[in-house]
N, C-alpha and C positions, 0 to 999 in steps of 0.2 A: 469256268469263270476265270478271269482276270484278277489274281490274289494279290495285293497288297501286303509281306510275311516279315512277323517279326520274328526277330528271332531270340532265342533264348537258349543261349549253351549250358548242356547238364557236364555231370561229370565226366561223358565220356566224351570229349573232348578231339581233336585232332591229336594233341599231345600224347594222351592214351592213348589212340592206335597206335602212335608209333610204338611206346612201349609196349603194348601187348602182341603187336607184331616181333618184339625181339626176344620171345620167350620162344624160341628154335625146337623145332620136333626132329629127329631121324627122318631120313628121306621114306616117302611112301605116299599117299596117296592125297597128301596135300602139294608134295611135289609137283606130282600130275596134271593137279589141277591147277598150280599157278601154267604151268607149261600150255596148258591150254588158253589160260587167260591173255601171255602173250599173245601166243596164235588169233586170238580173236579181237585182241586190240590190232594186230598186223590188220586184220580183216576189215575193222573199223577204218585205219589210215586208209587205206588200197579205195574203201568206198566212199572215202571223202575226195581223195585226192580224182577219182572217177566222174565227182560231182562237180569238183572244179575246170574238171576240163572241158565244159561244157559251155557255149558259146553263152552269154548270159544276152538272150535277144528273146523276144517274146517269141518269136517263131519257134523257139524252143522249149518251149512251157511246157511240155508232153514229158520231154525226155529229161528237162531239168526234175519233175516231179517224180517222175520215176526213181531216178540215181539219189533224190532226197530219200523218197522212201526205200531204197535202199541201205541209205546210209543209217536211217532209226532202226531197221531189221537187226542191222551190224551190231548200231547200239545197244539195243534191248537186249540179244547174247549176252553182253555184258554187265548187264546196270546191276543185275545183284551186289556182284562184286564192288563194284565205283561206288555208288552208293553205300557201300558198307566199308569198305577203306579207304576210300579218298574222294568225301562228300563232296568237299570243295572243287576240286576239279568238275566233282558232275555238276554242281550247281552250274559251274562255267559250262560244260554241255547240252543241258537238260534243265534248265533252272527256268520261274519264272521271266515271261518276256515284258514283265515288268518292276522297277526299279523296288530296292528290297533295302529297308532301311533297321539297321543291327542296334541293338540297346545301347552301344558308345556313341551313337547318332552318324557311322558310317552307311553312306546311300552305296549298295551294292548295283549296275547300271547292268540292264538284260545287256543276255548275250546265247549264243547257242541254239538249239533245234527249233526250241518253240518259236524266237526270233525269226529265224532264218524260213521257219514255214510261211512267215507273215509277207514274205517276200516273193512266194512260191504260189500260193492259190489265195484265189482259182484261177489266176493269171500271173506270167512272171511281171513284177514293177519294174519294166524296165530304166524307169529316169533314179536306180536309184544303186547304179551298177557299181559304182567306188564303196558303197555302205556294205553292200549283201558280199561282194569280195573282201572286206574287211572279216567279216562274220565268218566266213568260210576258212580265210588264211589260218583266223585265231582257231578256229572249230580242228583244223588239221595241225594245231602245234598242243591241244590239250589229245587230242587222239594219241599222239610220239607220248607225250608226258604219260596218260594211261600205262602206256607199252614199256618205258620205263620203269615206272614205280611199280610193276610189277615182275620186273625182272629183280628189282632192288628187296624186293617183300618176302618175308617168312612169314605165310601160309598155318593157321594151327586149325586142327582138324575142327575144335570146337567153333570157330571162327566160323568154317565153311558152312559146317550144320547151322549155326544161327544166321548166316545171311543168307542160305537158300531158302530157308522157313520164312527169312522176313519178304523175301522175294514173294512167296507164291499169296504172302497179307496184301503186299503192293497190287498184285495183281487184283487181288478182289476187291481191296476199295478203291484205286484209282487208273486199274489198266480198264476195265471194263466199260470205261465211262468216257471216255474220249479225253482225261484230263488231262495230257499233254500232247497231245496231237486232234486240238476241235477241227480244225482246216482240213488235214489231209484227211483224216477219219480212218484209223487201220487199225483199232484196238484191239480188233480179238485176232485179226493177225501178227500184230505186234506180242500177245501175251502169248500165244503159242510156240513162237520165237522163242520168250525168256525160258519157256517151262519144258520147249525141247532143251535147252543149252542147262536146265539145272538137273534133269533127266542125265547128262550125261556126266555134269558132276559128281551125283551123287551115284553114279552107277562106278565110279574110283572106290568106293568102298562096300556097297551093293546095293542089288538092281531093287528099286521100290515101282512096282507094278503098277501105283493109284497115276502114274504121270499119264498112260497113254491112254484112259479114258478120259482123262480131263482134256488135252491136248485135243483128240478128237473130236471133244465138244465145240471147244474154240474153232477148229479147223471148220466148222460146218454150220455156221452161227442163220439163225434167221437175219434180220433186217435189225439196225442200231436199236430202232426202240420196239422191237420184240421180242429181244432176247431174255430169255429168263435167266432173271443174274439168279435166285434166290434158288430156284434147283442147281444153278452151275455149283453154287457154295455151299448148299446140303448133299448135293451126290460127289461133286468131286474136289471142289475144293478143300472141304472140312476132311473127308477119310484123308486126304494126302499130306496135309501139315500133320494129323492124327500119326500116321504112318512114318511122316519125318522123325517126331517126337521121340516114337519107337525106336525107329533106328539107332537116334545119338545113345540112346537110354540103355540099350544093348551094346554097343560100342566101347561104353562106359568110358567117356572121353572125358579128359580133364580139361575145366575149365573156369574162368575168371568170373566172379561174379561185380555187380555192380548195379547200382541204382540206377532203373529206369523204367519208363511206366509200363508197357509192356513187356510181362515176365515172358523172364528167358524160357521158363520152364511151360507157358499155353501151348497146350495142342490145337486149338483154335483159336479164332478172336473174341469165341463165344463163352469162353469154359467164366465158371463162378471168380476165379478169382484171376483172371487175364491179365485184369488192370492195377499197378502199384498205386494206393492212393496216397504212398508216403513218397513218391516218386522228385516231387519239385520241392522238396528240404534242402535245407541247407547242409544241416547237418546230420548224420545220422542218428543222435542223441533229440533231434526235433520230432523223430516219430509218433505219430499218434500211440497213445495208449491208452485203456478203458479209465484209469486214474487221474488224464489227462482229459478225456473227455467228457468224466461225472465234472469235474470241476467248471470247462469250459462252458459247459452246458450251463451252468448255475451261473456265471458272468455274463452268456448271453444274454441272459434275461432276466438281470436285473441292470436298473438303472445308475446303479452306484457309477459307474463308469461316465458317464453324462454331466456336464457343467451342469445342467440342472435338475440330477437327478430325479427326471421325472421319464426317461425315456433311453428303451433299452436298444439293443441289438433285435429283439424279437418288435419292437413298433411299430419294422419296417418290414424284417424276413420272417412274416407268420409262417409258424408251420401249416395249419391248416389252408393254407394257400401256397405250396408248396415251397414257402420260405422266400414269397412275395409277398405284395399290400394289395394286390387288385387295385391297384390305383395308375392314371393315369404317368404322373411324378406325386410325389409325396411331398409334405411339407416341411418345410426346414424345421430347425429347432422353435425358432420363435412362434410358429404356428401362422407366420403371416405371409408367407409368401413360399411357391413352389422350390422344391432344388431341380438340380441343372438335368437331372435323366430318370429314367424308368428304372425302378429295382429289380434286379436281377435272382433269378429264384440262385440259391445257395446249395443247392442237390447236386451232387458232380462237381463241382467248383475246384477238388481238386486236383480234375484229372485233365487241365489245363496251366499252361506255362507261364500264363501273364492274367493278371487280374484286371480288373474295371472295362468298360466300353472301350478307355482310349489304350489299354495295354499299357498301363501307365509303371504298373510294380510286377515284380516276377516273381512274390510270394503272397500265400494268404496270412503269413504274419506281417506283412507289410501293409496287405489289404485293412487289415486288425486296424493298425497305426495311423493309416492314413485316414481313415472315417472316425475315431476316435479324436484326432487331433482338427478334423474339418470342423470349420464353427458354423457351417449351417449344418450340419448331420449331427455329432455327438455331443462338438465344443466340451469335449473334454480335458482335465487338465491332470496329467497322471500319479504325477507328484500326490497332488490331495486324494486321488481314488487310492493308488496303494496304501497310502496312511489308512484310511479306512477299512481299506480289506483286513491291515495286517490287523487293524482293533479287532474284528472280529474273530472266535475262538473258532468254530466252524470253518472259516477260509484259511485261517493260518492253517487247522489239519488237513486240511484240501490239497493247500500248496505243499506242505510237508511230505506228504503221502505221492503228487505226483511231482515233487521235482527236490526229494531225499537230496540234504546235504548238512554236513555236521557244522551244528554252531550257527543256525539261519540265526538271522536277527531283524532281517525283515523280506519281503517281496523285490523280486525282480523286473525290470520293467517289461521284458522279453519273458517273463515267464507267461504273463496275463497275456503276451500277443499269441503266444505257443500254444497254452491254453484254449484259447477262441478257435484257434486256426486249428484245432487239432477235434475239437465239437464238430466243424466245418466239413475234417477229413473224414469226421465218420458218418458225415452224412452223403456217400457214396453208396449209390443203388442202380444196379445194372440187372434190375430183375423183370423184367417186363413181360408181355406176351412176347414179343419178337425177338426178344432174347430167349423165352423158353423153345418158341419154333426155331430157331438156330442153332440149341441144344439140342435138337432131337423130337419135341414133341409137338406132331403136326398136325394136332386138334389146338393149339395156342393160337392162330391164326384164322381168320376166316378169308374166301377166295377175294373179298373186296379187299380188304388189308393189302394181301400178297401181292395182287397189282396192282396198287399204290407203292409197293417199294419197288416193283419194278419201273415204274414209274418217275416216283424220285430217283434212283440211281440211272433211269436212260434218259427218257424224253425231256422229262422237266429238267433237269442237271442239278438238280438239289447236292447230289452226292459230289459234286466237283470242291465245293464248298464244306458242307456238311459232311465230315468222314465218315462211315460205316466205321468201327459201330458204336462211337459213342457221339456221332453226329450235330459236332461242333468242330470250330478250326483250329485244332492241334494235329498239324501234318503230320501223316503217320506214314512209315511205318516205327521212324528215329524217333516220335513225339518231342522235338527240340526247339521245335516254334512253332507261335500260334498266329496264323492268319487274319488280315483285316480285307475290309473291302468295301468299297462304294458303290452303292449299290441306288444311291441319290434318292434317298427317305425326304416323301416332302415334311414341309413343319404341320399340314392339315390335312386333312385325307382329300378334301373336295379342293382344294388349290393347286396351281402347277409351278408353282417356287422350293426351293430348297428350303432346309430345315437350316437354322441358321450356326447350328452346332458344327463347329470345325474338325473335331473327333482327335483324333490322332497329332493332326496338324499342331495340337495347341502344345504338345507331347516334343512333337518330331516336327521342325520344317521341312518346306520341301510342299510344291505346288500338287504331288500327285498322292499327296494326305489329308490333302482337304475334305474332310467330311467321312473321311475312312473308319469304321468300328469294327469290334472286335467280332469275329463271326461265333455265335452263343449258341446253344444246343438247343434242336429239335426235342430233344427228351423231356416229357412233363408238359411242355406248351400246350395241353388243352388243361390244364389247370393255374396257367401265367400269366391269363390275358390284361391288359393289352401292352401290344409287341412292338417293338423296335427302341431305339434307346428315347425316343420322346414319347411313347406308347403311342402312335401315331393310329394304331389300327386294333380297332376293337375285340374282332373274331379271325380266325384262320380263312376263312371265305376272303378277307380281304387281303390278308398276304400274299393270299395264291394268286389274288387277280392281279396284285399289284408286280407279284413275277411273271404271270403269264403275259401281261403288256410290254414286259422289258425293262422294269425297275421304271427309276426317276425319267429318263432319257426318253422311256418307250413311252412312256406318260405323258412327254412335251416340258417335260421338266429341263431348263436348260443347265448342264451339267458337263462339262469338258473334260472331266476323269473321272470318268464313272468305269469302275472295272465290270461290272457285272456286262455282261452280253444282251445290247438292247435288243436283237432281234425277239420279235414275240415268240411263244413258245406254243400259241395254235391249243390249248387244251380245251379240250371240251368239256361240259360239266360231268356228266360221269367221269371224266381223268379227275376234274378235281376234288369231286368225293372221294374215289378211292384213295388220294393223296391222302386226305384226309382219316380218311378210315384207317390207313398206314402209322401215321403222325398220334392217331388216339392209341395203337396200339406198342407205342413208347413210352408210354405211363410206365412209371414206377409200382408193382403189385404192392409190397408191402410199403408201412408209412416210417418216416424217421422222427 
């Protein structure tokens, strides 16, 4: 799909790499492997400049294709590395070929492979020769810049162990799926590429054996949608990040620690605790804690907090409904009339960069504040609810207990947002069947499920969107933004007009945010219904139909940015079951 991404900068920053590149080791086997990195950016230029030299006439549409896909070959040797020290430039190489608008309200405009593929198949565009030479010139002066800044860069060993692991994550949620290269289609030759080039990385400090069965699976793939991604990642992708793990662990390399959601320290994308759910803090003193959580819990769910206190936090996000209403939209405060979207279940919420439909706040103490202070949701007024709390003898020990400081004398107003937000974070549950068959146990699954996720991750392209494995849009493998997309949600199931909700747009200007929302997780959705931000659609049968036809567009919906891919997707009812049967097997086992 065609991602619409926001973004949202954690701590580790461009800033930070620089600094963490300038903590210099003794020459040895990071050395090496910058020297190789040179060498493979040379290799990159030599196959761009290869590409340019190429008559740009449709009669050369063969061999322009070719010299492209040589030039992604080139890149993919590379992309561990770019991607993990110099994003930005990759984004300029590899980035969405669509416009990318940052939280200061800077529009980031494509540029790079995926662009440049658009130009290429399944025919060269030739009326559009001064543009695709534009794109090429730039493509071959961020190649020089690679080759550069890594001639400039000090290499630390623990560096390298973390972006070849994140590399071979890359691989299983977004090389396998055609996510940057739909057009020319070369995924599992493209990931064989990365995963010989990180094979020889890691062989600078020693040889890890799990590469050349993996490689060799790639090397020898069935057909795009019958490849079994879910043995590729139980046989060989899990033992090889496992085996990575090992290695650094043995090495016993020193290294920097820092907030971010996937720990440094997973041997898979599966293990129990993979994911930081204190990852998108502000602070490090914001973390959740169980004294933090008895409390928020107990403000959830009372209405003190509400201008009319009759109406809490839980009104809306029942647990028993996995911290939704079942309700189409729910009703404002006054009881007389609908608010503006569908509730969103609260499970996972915090292992996402940007909160609401429209990605409006980048924390869930902000989320706290902002429904709190809405006067169709809580209309509350915080001033009079802390008076209150602090009269109580019970809240005052609450707050003392989870936010100790000598001489309180009354409540904070960031304490009660911390508080909520920190209930929020503990309701993080990544325990599923499909998580246990991830882990290791392959009685969690049954054979309809299993081709259902292969399914979603090939044919259907659920997974281009939907990451593996917490299968909502916070791009991973950095988790530093979350994804939007228009995917042209009518306002009725049976009408072919747009839903009149602007999304994003209302957030961000800009013509190609019109109607864009936040892409929300698969996980729990057979206990969420009904789905989309105006609950447009009652049961999961209707979702699938409405992607299998090609969203709004494929539907006769008239819609001019719609990123999703209206071509139809052909499934047949058993694909859609087994989808299905996939989808139910993301329940959360136990309850929060």
């Amino acid at each position: 799909m065609r991602s619409i991404s926001k973004i949202v900068i954690l701590g580790f920053s461009a800033t930070v790499v620089v600094t963490l590149l300038s903590l210099r080791q003794p020459d040895g086997p990071a050395v090496q492997v910058k020297q190789q990195l040179i060498r493979q950016a040379d290799s990159l230029l030599l196959a761009v400049n290869l590409l340019r030299s190429v008559k740009m006439d449709v009669a050369q549409s063969q061999l322009l294709q070719q010299r492209f896909r040589e030039v992604r070959l080139a890149y993919k040797q590379l992309e561990w590395a770019t991607e993990y020290f110099d994003p930005l430039t990759a984004r300029q190489v590899n980035g969405p070929p669509v416009p990318e608008t940052e939280l200061n309200g800077l529009v980031i405009q494509p540029d790079g492979l995926q662009l440049i593929e658009q130009y290429l198949f399944p025919g060269f565009v030739s009326d559009k020769q001064q543009e695709f030479s534009g794109l090429l010139g730039r493509l071959a002066i961020n190649a020089t810049e690679f080759r550069e800044f890594f001639r400039r860069a000090d290499l630390q060993d623990w560096q390298i162990h973390d972006a070849v692991k994140q590399e071979v994550f890359r691989i299983e949620i977004l090389g396998l799926n055609d996510f940057d290269d739909p057009l020319s289609k070369r995924c599992f030759a493209e990931s064989a590429a990365a995963l010989q080039s990180l094979k020889g990385v890691i062989a600078h400090y020693k040889a890890v054996p799990e590469f050349d069965p993996a490689i060799g699976y790639l090397q020898h793939p069935e057909t795009f949608d019958r490849f079994d991604r879910a043995a590729f990642i139980i046989r060989y992708a899990n033992p090889l990040t496992r085996s990575l793990k090992l290695l650094k662990d043995q090495l016993k390399l020193p290294d920097v620690r820092y907030n971010r959601l996937l720990n440094q320290d997973a041997a898979t994308l599966f293990e129990a605790d993979a994911f930081n759910r204190n990852a998108y803090t502000a602070e490090p003193g914001d973390s959740v804690t169980a004294e933090k959580t008895v409390l928020g819990k107990k403000l959830f769910f009372d209405p003190v907090l509400s201008g009319s206190g009759k109406r809490s936090c839980a009104s809306c996000h029942q647990p028993n409904l996995d911290f939704t209403d079942g309700l189409i939209k729910n009703l404002d405060i006054t009881g007389k009339r609908m608010i503006m979207r569908n509730t969103p279940t609260l499970i996972n919420a915090a292992l996402q960069p940007a909160q609401f439909y429209d990605l409006r706040v980048p924390s869930l103490e902000d989320q706290a504040r902002d429904v709190l202070n809405n006067p169709d949701e809580m209309h509350g007024d915080m001033q009079v609810a802390i008076g209150k709390l602090w009269a109580d003898t019970n809240y005052r020990k609450l707050f003392s207990s989870a936010y100790p400081r000598q001489g309180r004398m009354a409540i904070d107003t960031f304490e009660v947002m911390n508080a909520l937000a920190g209930y929020v974070r503990s309701l993080t549950a990544l325990n599923s069947r499909f998580d246990a068959y991830m882990q290791g146990d392959e009685r969690a699954m049954k054979e309809t499920a299993l081709a259902g996720f292969n399914l979603f991750m090939g044919k259907a392209r659920c997974g281009t969107c939907h990451f593996l494995p917490l299968f909502n849009g916070t791009l991973p493998p950095r988790y530093m933004q979350m994804e939007a997309e228009v995917i042209g949600v009518p306002q009725k199931i049976d009408r072919k007009y747009i839903d009149p909700d602007l999304g994003l747009y209302r957030i961000q200007s800009g013509d190609f945010n019109r109607h864009a929302f936040k892409i929300t997780t698969v996980r729990n959705t057979t206990r969420t219904a009904p789905y989309m931000h105006n609950g447009v659609f009652r049961t999961l049968e209707e979702v699938i139909d409405f992607y299998d036809k090609g969203g709004g567009r494929g539907a006769g919906i008239e819609i001019a940015n719609q990123t999703l891919d209206e071509t139809p997707l052909h499934l047949n009812e058993e694909e859609k079951t087994e989808i299905i049967d996939f989808i139910k097997s993301l329940d959360s086992i136990s309850t929060l």
